[in-house]
C-alpha positions in Angstrom: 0.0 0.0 0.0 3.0 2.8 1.0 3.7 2.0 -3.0 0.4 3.0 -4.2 0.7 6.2 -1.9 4.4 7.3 -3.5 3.3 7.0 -6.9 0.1 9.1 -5.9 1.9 11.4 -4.2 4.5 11.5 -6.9 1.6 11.9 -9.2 0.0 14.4 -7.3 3.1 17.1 -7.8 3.8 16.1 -11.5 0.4 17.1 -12.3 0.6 20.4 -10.2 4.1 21.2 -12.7 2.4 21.2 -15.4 -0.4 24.2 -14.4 2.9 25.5 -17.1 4.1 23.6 -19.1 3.4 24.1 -22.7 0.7 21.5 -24.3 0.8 21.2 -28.1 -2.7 22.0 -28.1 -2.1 26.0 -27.1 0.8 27.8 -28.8 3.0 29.8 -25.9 4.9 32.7 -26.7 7.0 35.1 -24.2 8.3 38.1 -23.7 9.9 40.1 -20.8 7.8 43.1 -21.5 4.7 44.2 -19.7 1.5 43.4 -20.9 0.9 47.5 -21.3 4.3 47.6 -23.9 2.4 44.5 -26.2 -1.3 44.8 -26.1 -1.3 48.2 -28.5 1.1 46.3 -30.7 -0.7 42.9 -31.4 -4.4 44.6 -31.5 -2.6 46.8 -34.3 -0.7 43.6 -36.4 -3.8 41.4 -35.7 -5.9 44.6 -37.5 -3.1 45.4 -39.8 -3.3 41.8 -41.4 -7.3 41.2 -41.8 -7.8 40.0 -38.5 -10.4 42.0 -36.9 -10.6 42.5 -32.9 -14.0 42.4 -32.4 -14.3 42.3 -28.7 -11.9 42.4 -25.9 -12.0 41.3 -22.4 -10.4 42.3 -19.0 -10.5 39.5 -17.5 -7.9 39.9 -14.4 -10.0 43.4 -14.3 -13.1 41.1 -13.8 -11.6 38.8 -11.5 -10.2 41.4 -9.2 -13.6 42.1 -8.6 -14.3 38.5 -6.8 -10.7 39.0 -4.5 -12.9 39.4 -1.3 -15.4 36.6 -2.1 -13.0 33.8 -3.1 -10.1 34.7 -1.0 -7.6 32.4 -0.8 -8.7 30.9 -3.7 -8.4 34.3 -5.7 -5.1 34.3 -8.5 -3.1 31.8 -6.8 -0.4 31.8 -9.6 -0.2 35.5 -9.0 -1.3 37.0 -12.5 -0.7 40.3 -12.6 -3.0 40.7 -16.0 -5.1 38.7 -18.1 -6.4 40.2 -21.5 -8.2 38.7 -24.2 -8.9 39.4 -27.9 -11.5 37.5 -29.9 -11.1 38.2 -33.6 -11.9 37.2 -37.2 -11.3 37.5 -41.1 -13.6 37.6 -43.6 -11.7 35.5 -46.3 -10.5 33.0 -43.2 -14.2 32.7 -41.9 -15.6 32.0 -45.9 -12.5 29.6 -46.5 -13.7 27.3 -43.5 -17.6 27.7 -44.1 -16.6 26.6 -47.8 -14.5 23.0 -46.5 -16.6 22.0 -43.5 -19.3 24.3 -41.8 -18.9 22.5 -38.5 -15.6 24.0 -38.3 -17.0 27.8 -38.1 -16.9 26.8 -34.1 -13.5 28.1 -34.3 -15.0 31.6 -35.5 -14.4 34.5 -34.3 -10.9 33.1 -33.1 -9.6 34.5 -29.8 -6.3 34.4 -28.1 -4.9 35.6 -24.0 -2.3 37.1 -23.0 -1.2 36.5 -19.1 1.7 38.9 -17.1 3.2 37.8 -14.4 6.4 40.1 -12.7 7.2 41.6 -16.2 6.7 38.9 -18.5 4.2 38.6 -20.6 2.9 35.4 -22.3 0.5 35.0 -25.6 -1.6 31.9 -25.6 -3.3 30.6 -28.7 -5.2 27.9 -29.3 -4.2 25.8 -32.3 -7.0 25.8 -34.5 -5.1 22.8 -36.4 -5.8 20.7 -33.3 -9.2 21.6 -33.1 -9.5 20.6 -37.1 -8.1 17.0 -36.5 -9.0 15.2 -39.7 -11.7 18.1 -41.0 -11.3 19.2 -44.5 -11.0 22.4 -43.0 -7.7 21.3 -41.6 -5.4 23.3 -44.1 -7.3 26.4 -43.9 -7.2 26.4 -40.5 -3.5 25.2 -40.4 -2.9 28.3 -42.6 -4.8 31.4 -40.5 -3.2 28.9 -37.1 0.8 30.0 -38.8 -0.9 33.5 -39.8 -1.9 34.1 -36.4 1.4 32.9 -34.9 3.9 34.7 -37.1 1.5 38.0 -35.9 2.0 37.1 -32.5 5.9 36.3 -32.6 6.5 40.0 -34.3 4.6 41.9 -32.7 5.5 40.7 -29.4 9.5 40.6 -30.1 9.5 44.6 -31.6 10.4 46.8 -28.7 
């Protein structure tokens, strides 16, 4: 039995590592610049290349309204932002509806971006993924690279 309780134990912590590790299901990007120096900048390259923000969300700004009522349980990894941009393109949003309808579950596309002491990280999830075998799946790997290449320039320009 003291077996069994090692390897849940040992379990137990592996699984609390990997609140950060990187899955191949959400593409990671990061920077050491406030989320104040990159926000401006991606809105602007998403806009500047078709993709258009169509809402945006505060969301640390919402949490931060629930601190008192969850207490401890409040931003225990100690965010100090959490932004989100749901956008779309036209072309991207016909290409997908003209393959496989089903896939326009994926549309608008959205992506978050999370600061913590300085350093701020994009996340994206892969449409790709999402796609698995659809014929939507090279449309969608397309605007996924699109996206991604916005994402890496905008966030390493200073």
């Amino acid at each position: 039995m003291q077996i069994i309780n090692k390897i849940a134990v040992l379990l137990l912590l592996l699984s609390s590592f990997s609140i950060f590790a990187e899955s191949p299901n959400v593409f990671e990007y990061q920077v050491q610049q406030p989320m104040s120096q990159i926000y401006g900048r991606l809105y602007k390259a998403l806009e500047d290349d078709g993709f258009y923000v169509v809402f945006e969300a505060n969301i640390g700004k919402n949490l931060s309204r629930m601190a008192d009522k969850w207490g401890e349980n409040y931003n225990q990894n100690q965010l100090d932002g959490i932004r989100s941009m749901v956008f779309c393109n036209g072309w991207y949003a016909n290409a997908v509806s003209n393959a496989d309808p089903t896939m326009l579950a994926l549309c608008p596309l959205r992506l978050t971006l999370m600061e913590k002491k300085g350093v701020t990280t994009a996340l994206f999830a892969r449409p790709s993924v999402i796609a698995g075998d659809s014929p939507a799946r090279k449309v969608l790997s397309r605007v996924e690279n699109d996206v991604i290449s916005i994402i890496k320039k905008s966030m390493s320009e200073q």
